[in-house]
C-alpha positions in Angstrom: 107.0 106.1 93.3 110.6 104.1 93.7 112.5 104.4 96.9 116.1 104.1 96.7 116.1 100.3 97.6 114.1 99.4 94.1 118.3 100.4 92.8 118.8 96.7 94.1 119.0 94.6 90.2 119.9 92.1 91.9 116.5 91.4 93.4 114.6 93.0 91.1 116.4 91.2 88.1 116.5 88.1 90.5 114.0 86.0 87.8 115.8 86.8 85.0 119.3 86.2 85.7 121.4 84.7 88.0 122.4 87.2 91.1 126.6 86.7 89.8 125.9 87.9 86.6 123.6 91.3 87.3 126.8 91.8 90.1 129.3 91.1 87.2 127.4 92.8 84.2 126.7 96.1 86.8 130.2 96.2 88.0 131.3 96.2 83.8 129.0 99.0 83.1 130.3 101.2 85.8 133.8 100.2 85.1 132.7 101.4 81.3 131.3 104.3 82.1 134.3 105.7 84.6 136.2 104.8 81.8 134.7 106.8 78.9 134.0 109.2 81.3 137.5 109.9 81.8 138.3 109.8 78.3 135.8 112.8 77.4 137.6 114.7 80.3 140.5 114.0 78.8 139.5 115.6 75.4 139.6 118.9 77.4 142.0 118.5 79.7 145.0 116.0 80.9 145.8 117.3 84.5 143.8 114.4 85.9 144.2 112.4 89.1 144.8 109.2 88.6 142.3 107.6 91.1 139.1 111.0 90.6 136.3 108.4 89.6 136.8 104.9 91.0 135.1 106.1 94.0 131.6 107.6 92.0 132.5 104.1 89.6 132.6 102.1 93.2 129.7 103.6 94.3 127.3 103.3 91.8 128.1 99.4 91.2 127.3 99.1 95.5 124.0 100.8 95.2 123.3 98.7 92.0 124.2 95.5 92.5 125.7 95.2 96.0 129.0 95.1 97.8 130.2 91.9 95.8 129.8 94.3 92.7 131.6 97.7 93.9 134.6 95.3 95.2 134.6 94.1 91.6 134.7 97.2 90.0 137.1 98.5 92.4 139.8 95.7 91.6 139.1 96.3 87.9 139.6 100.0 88.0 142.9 100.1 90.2 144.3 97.3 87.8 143.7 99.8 85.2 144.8 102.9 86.9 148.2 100.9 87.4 148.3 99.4 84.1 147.3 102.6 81.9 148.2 105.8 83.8 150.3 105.4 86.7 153.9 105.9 85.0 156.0 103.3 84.3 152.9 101.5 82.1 152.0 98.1 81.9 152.4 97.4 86.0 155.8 99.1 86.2 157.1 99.3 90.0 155.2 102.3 91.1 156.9 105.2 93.0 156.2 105.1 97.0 154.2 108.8 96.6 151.9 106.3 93.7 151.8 103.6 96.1 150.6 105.7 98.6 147.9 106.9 96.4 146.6 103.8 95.3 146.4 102.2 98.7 144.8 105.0 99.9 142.4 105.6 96.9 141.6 101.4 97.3 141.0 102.1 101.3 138.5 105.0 100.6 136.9 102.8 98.2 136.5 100.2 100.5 134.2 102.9 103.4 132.5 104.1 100.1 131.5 100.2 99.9 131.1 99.6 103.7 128.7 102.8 103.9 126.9 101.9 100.4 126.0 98.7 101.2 125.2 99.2 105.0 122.7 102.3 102.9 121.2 99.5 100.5 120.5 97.2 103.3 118.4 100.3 105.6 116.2 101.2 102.7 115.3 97.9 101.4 114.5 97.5 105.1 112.5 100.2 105.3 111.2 99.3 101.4 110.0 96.3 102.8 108.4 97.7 105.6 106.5 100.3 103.7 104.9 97.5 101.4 103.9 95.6 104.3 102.3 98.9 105.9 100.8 99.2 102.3 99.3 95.7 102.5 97.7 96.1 105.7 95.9 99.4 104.2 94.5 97.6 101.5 93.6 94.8 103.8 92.1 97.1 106.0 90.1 99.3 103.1 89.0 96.0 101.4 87.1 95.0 104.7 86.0 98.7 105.2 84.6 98.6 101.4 83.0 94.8 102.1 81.1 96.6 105.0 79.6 99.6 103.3 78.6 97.3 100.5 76.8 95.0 103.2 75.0 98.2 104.7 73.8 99.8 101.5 72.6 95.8 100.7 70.9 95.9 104.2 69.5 99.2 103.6 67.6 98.8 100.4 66.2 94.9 101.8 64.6 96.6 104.5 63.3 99.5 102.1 62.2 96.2 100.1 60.2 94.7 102.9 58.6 98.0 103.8 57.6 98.6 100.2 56.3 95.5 99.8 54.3 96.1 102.7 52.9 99.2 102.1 49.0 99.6 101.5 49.6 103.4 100.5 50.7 103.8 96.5 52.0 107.1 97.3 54.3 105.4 100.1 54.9 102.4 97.6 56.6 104.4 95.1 58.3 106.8 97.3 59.6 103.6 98.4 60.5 102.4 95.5 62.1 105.7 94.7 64.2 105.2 97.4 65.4 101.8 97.1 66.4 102.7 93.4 68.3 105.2 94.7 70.6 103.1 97.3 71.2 100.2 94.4 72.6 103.7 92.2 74.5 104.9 95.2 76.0 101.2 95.7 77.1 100.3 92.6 78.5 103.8 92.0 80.5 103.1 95.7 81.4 99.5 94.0 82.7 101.6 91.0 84.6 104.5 93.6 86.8 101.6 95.2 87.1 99.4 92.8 90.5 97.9 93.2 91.5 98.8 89.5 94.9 99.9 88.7 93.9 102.8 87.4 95.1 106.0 89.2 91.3 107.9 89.9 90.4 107.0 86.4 87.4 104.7 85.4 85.8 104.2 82.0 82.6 106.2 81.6 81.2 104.0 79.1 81.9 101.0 81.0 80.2 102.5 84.0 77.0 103.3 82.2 76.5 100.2 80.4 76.4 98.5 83.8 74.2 101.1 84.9 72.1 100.9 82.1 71.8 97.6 82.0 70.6 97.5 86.0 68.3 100.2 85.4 66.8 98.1 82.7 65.9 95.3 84.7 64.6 96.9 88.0 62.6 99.1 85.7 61.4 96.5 84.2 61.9 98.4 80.8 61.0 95.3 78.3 58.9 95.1 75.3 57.0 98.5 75.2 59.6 100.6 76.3 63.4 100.0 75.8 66.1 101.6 77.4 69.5 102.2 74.4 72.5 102.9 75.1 75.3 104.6 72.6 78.7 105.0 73.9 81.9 106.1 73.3 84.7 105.4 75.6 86.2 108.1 77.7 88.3 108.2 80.6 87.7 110.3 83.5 87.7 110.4 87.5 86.5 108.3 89.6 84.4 110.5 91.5 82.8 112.4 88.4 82.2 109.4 86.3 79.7 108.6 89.6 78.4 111.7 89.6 77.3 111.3 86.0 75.9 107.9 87.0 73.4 109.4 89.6 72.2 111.6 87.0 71.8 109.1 84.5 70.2 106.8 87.5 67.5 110.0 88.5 67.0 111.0 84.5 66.2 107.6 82.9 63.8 106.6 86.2 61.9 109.8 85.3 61.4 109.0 82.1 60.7 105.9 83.1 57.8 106.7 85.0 56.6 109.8 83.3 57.1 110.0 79.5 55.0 106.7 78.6 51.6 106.7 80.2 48.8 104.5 79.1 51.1 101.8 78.0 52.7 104.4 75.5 55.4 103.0 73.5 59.1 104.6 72.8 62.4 104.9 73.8 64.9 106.0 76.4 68.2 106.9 75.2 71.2 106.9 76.9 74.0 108.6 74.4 78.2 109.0 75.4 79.8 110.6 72.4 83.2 112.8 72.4 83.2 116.2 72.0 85.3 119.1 71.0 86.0 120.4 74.2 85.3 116.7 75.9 82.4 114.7 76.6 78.6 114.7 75.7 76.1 112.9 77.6 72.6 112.4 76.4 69.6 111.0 78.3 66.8 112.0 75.6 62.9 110.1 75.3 60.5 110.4 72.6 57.7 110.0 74.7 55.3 112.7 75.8 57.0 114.8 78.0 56.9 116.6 81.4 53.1 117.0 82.2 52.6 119.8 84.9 52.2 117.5 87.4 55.6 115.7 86.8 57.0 119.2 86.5 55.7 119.8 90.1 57.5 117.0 91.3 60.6 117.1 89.2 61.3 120.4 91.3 61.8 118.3 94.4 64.0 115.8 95.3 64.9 113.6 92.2 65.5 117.7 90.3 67.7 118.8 92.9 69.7 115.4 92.7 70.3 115.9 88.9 71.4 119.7 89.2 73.9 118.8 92.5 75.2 116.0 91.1 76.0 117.6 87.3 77.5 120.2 89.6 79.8 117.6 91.7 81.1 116.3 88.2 81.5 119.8 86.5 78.9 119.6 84.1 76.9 121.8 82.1 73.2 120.1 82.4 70.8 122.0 79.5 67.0 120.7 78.8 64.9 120.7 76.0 61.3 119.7 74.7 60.1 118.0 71.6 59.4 115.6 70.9 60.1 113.6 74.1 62.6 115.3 76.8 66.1 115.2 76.6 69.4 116.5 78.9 72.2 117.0 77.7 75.1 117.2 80.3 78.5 118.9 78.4 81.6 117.5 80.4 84.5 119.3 79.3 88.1 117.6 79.7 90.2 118.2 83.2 
């Protein structure tokens, strides 16, 4: 959002042009504009002062281009106003009740500069002080992020040295559960402050391919079993495209560790399309699906995960069987 110091052209044009000719070329255009301005009024009417818009004319070349360029437009306008309309024409001597009125009008002109300027001068002041308060934030929220990224890195080495040290394969896959789950809460916190542009908005398929392609590696998903990914871009909010990347993260490790037994071959899909109403996405397997055991465990945690976090991202998260297992998550637009 501007403030009313970004009016300044003559900074803002300052690579461009020369600062004499934005003043010059800003004082024309207001001289132009009071000038057809009047002549519309006068379509409708001819009882008009003399002097009515040299100080809106004045005041728009101040707050434009600075007082160099309202003093400009101010000599230009009263050499016109004696010139065209003050009777006799064409710089007749001027009656003392005209003379008044001009010196006047040019002295009211001037505090409409004084003021206008002085104005200018405050808000780019306090322009300048809002970007450096600005720059400070981002300073300070760059650091903050640095550290959070630092802890959840800190976090899942010492889940890595306690996995690797433990005797129990119960406790070694919980373990491993875990740590799989802080790399998918830190790269979806990478992805929430990201310093992108972007007002809230991230690309979803973007997002999962870098998922994907993580999950590929610390699943070790070569060879036997692959891990594809089909997408289609879409745009959405930050904090539901990472949503739908903790789901993606809990559904693909399931099948990961449950659909392929005994070396089983297949695939794990990963699917993005658009949709009607908005987005579709697929994580589907054509392996052997949920044995009862699995389904024992899939109503713990890592379920409870995928049904809070479709929630969190308003989707609409529907199972089916056969062959393999597959979710499908319906994300409709806004």
């Amino acid at each position: 959002m501007r403030g009313p110091g970004d009016l300044n052209l003559s900074d803002r044009l300052s690579g461009l042009a020369p600062r004499w000719i934005v003043e010059v070329a800003s004082a024309a255009a207001c001289v132009a504009g009071a000038g057809v301005l009047r002549l519309t009024v006068e379509l409708f009417t001819a009882q008009i002062a003399p002097f009515v818009f040299v100080a809106p004319a004045v005041l728009a070349a101040t707050l434009l281009a600075g007082w160099r360029a309202g003093l400009g437009a101010l000599s230009v306008l009263l050499i016109a106003v004696w010139y065209s309309i003050l009777p006799p024409a064409r710089f007749g001597p001027l009656s003392a009740d005209d003379g008044a009125a001009m010196v006047l009008s040019a002295f009211s002109a001037l505090l409409v500069i004084g003021l206008a300027e002085v104005f200018r001068r405050v808000a780019s002041a306090a322009g300048d002080d809002r970007t450096a308060k600005l720059e400070v934030r981002d300073l300070l929220l760059r650091e903050l992020n640095h550290r959070v990224k630092n802890n959840f890195q800190m976090v899942a080495s010492l889940l890595e040295m306690q996995r690797r040290r433990a005797v129990d394969p119960g406790t070694e896959a919980a373990l491993a559960d875990a740590l799989r789950r802080v790399h998918a809460m830190g790269q979806a916190h990478a992805y929430l402050y990201s310093p992108s542009d972007a007002v809230g908005a991230i690309d979803l398929a973007a997002y999962l391919r870098d998922l994907c392609e993580n999950l590929a590696d610390s699943l070790l998903l070569t060879g036997a079993v692959r891990l594809t990914c089909e997408l289609e871009t879409g745009s959405m909010s930050r904090d539901r495209a990472v949503a739908m990347g903790l789901v993606v993260n809990e559904l693909v490790t399931n099948a990961a560790k449950y659909a392929f037994p005994d070396d089983r071959t297949g695939t794990i899909l990963v699917r993005l399309k658009r949709i009607e109403i908005g987005l579709e996405l697929t994580v589907a397997d054509d392996g052997v699906g949920m044995p009862p055991d699995a389904e024992i465990k899939s109503a713990g945690l890592g379920r409870r995960l995928v049904e809070s976090f479709a929630r969190q991202g308003g989707a609409i998260l529907t199972r089916a069987e056969g062959p393999g297992t597959r979710h499908v998550l319906v994300l409709p637009d806004g």
